[in-house]
N, C-alpha and C positions, 0 to 999 in steps of 0.2 A: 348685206343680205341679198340686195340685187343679185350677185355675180352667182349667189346659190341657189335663185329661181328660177334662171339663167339655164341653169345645167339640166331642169328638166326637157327644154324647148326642143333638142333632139332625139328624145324619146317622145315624143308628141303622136307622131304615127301607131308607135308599137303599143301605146297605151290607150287610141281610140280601136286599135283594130283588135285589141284583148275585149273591149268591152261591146264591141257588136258580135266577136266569136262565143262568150257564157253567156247574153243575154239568148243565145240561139242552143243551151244546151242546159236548162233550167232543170235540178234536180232539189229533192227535200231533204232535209238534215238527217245526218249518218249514213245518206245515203246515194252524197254529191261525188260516184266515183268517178266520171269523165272529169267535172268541173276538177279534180283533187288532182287528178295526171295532167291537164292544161297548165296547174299553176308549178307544179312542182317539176313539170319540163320547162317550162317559162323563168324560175328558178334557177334551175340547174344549166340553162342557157346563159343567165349572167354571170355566172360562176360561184353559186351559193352550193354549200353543203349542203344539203336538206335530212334532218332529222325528221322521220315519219312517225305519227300518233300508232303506235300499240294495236294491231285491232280493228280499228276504225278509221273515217276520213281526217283530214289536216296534219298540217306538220310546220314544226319552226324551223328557220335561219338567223343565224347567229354574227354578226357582225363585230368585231372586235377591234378596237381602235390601237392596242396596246398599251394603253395608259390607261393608269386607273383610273376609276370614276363609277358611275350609277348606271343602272341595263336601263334601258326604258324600252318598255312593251309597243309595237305597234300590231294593231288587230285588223284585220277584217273577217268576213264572214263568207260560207260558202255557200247557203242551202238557198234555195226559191222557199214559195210560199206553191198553191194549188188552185188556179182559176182555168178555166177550159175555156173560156169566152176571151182569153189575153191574146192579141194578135201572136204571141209570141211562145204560145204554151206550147208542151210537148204533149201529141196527140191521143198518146196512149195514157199518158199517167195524169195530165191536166198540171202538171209542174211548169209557172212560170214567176218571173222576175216580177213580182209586183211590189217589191218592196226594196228592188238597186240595191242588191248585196253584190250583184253582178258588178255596180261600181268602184265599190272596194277594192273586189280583186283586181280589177284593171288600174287599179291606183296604185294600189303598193306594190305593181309590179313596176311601177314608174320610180316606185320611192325607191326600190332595191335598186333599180338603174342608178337613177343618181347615185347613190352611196357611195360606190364604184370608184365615183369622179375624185381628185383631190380636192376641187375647189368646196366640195362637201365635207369629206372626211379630216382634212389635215389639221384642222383645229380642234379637232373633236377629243373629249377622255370618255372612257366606260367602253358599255359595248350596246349594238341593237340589237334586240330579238324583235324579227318579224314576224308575222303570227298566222295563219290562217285556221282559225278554225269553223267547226261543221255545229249543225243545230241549235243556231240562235231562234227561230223560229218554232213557235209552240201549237205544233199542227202534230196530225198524225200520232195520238196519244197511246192508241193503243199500240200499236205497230213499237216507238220506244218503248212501253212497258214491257212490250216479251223479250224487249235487248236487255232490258234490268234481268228479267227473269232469268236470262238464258248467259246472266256476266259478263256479256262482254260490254255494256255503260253501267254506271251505278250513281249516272244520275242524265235525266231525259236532255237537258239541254248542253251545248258545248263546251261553255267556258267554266262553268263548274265543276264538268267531266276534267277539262286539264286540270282545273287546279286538284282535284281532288289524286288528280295521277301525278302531283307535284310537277308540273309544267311548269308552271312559273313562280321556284321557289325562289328564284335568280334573282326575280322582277321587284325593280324599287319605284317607278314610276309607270305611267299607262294611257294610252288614249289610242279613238277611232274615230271617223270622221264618217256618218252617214250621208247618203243622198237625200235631199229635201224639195219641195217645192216652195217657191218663197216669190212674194212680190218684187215686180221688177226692179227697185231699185237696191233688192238684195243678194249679197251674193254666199253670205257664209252666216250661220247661226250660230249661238252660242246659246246654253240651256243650264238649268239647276240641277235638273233631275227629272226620276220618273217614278212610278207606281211598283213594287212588289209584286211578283203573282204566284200563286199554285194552282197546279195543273188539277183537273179531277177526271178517273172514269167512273161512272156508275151503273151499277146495272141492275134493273127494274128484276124481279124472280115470279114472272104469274106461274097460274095455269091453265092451259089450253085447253077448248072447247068449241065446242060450233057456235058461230056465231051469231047463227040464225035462228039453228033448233033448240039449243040450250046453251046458252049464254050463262046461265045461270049457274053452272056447272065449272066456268072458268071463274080467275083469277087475272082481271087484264093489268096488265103491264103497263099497257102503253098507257092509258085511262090514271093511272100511279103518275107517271114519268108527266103527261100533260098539267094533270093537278099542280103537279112539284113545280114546273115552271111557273105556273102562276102566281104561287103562294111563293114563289124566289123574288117575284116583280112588285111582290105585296111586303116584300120588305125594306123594299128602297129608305121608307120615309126614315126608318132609324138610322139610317148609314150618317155620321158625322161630316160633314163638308168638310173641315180640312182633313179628314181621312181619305180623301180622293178613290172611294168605294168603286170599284165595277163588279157586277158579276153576270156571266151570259156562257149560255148553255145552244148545244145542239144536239139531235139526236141524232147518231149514226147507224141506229138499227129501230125498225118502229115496228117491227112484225115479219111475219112469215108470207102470211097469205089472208088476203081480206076476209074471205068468210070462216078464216079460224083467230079467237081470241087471243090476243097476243101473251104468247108466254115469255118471252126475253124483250126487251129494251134495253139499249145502249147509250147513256148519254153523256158526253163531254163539256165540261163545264174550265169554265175560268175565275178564281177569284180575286182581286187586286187590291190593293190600297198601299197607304204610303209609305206603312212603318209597320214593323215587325208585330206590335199588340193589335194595331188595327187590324192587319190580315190575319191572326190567327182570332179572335173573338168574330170576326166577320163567318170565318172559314167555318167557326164552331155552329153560329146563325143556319149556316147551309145547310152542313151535316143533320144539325135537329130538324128542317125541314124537309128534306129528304125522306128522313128514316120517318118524320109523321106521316108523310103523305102515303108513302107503301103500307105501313101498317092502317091505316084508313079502308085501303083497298082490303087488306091481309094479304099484302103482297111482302115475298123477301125483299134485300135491296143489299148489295155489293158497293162499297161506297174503296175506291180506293184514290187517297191524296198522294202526288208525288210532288216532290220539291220542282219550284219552277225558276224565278226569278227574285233576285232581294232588289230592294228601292234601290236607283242609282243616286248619289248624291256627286253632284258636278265638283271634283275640291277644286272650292274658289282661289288657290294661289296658282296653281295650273292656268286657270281662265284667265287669269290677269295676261301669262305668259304669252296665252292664244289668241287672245288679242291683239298684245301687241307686234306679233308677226303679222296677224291676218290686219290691222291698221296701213305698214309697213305693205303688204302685199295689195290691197282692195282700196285701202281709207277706211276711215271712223265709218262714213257713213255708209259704206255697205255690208258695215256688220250688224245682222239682226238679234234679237235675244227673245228664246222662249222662255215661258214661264213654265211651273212645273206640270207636268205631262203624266196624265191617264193611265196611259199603254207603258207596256213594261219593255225590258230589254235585259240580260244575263251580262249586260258590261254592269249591273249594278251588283255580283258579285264580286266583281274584280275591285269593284269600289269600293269595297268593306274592308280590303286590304293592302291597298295601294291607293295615293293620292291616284286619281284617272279624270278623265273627261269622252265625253259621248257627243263629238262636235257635228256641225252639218254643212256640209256646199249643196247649194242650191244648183238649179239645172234638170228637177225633173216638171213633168205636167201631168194632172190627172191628179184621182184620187189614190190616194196611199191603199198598198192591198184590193186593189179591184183593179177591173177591166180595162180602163181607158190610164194605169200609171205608166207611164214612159217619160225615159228620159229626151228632153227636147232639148237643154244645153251640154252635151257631152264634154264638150272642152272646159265651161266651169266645174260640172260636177267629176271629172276626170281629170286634168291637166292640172288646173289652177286647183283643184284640191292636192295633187302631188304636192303642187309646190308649196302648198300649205305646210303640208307632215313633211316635210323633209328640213322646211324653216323651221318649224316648231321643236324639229332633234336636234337642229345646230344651236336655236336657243338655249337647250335644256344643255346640252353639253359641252358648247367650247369653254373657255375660260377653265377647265380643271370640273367642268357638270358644276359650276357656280349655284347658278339656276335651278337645276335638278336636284340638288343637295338643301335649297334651304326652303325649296317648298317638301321635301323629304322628310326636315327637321321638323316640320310646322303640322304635318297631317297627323291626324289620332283615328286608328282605324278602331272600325267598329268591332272589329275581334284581334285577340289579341296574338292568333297565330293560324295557322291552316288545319289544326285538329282541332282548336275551336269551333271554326267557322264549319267544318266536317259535322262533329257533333249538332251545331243546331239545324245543319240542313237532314241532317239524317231524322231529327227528331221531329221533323214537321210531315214525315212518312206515315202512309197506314193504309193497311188493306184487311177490311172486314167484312160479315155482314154485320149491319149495324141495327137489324131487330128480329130480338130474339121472342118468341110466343114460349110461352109458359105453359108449364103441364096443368096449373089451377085454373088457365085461363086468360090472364093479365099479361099483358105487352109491355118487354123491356127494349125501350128505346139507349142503347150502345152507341154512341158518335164520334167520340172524343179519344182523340190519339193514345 
């Protein structure tokens, strides 16, 4: 394994100078078009074919060994996140790297190099697909909902959008390796999993009036939309602790003009938890409160769910395998382990259908998603993550995919085909209003898919 961590060390340059060039051109999901031409010239400079997404950003390359064997997926990611305060942001849109997806890319442009090499390739069976796709990140709710609208996505975040465009029907195995920050004596992470989430927008329906001279006369919105957040925080107490509940809300429209009652509110919300019944009985919690709180006011209220993320679950005969490359690469003791994790991530789609893993090198500082995240080890969380994913494919694949074949054998995916897993993300869909007034009088609270 030496001789194939070996073959990154001359891409070392082109793979720290990828990752200061997209940390300086941060864009949001479906909508990373510089980042999408940087990689796929970056690409097409190593000598890869590039197959482009339909439509939209990302595109795969296709590696084929000529022996048979098992594809294994490698992913990264293309989109930023939106801080205006990041040294790093772009000026006009507040799109910055606060969460080193920027690292990825600069990674698997190191893994594609390697490949290249024979000291990599020549023992290898199956094929690679590399992956880059666009909106992992569950920002800008409204904005994807008018691409549902308008067909060109028919689902908000990326990896669900491939699979649903049958991207990776190929795919028998799967993994990506995030940027993390980790104490010093760590250098790579290993995880279980993480939280589920659906995305929500909702919109508050008053009616306008003066605010000053008759108030009385409106219908306020924002007053609906305020209430609702509270009575969301009033219901923490019931959330189950191993359902690993989140729910948090923002409002992206709170009115027109201070001295008129607010007739529209905008608010986007996130709901989480660990497993499929918790987030939908959770989700159901929300929606009843919600549509209470506007009819309180006799306000409307637009409640629409879109599918976000399913629970990752890390398959543990993978982990074993990533281990013991990252052992092999680091030592035992600079691999760290998390437990399982809040925040969600859309490789936990991929995971319902393929064994996969959601791994992490360490190398950043700051806090995750905010102002002060930067990467301060570029070479662990760039270099030596290379050489991670590039161990981690000659594990799975020399010997005839040994390796790749019997943790293949061993996974029981949570669905049992891609028009499965189709059906129940479509069914967690809905856009309504959810209380309807009555001609006798009486209020019908509507929530539920």
């Amino acid at each position: 394994m030496k001789e194939v961590f070996k073959t990154i060390d001359k891409y070392e340059d082109l793979i720290l100078k990828a990752e200061q060039d997209l940390l300086r051109m941060p864009e949001t999901g479906y909508f990373e078009y510089k980042t999408n031409a940087y990689m796929i010239k970056a690409f097409e400079n190593l000598g890869y074919e590039v197959v482009k997404a339909d439509g939209i950003t990302g595109f795969h390359s296709v590696l084929d060994t000529g022996k048979k064997g098992p594809t294994v997926l490698v992913l990264a990611e293309l989109d930023s996140l939106i801080n205006f305060q990041h040294a790093y942001a772009d000026p006009e849109t507040g799109a910055a790297h606060t969460c080193g997806h920027h690292v990825q890319c600069a990674t698997i442009i190191g893994v594609a190099a390697a490949l290249k090499e024979d000291a990599v390739i020549k023992n290898l069976s199956g094929k690679i697909k590399l992956c880059l796709v666009p909106a992992e990140e569950g920002i800008e709710i409204g904005k994807r909902n008018e691409l549902v609208r308008k067909g060109v996505i028919k689902f908000t975040s990326g990896k669900p959008e491939f699979i649903y465009r049958r991207y990776f029907d190929d795919v028998d195995i799967a993994f990506m390796v995030h940027a993390a920050g980790c104490d010093n004596s760590k250098k790579f992470l290993l995880g279980i999993g993480s939280n589920g989430v659906l995305r929500k927008s909702t919109v508050f329906k008053g009616v306008a009036a003066h605010a000053g001279g008759n108030p009385h006369d409106g219908i306020n919105a924002l007053n609906a939309a305020a209430t609702c957040i509270t009575t969301l925080n009033s219901l923490r107490e019931t959330f189950k602790e191993e359902d690993f509940v989140r729910v948090h809300s923002i409002i992206t429209k709170g009115g027109d003009a201070v001295n008129a009652v607010p007739e529209k509110v905008v608010m986007e919300s996130y709901v989480r938890a660990a497993s499929v019944k918790a987030l939908k009985e959770t989700n159901e919690k929300v929606n009843r409160t919600i549509s209470a709180c506007a009819a309180a006011f006799g306000a409307k209220v637009e409640i629409t769910d879109m599918p976000g993320s399913e629970a990752l679950h890390d398959d543990e005969n993978l982990l074993i395998a990533a281990k013991e490359v990252l052992t092999e690469l680091v030592g035992a003791d600079a691999i760290g382990y998390r437990p399982w994790l809040a925040s969600s991530t859309d490789m936990g789609d991929v995971s319902t259908l393929f064994p996969a893993i959601h791994a992490y090198a360490c190398g950043a500082s700051g806090t995750i998603h905010s102002k002060d995240f930067i990467i301060s080890d570029p070479v662990n969380a760039c270099v030596d993550n290379a050489r991670f994913q590039v161990g981690l494919i000659v594990k799975l694949l020399e010997n005839g995919g040994k390796v790749a074949n019997e943790i293949i054998e061993k996974f029981k995916p949570q669905f049992n085909s891609v028009d499965e897993y189709i059906e129940h993300k479509l069914s967690t869909s809905m856009s309504k209003d959810t209380v309807l007034y009555n001609e006798d009088g009486t209020v019908t609270l509507d929530y539920k898919a």
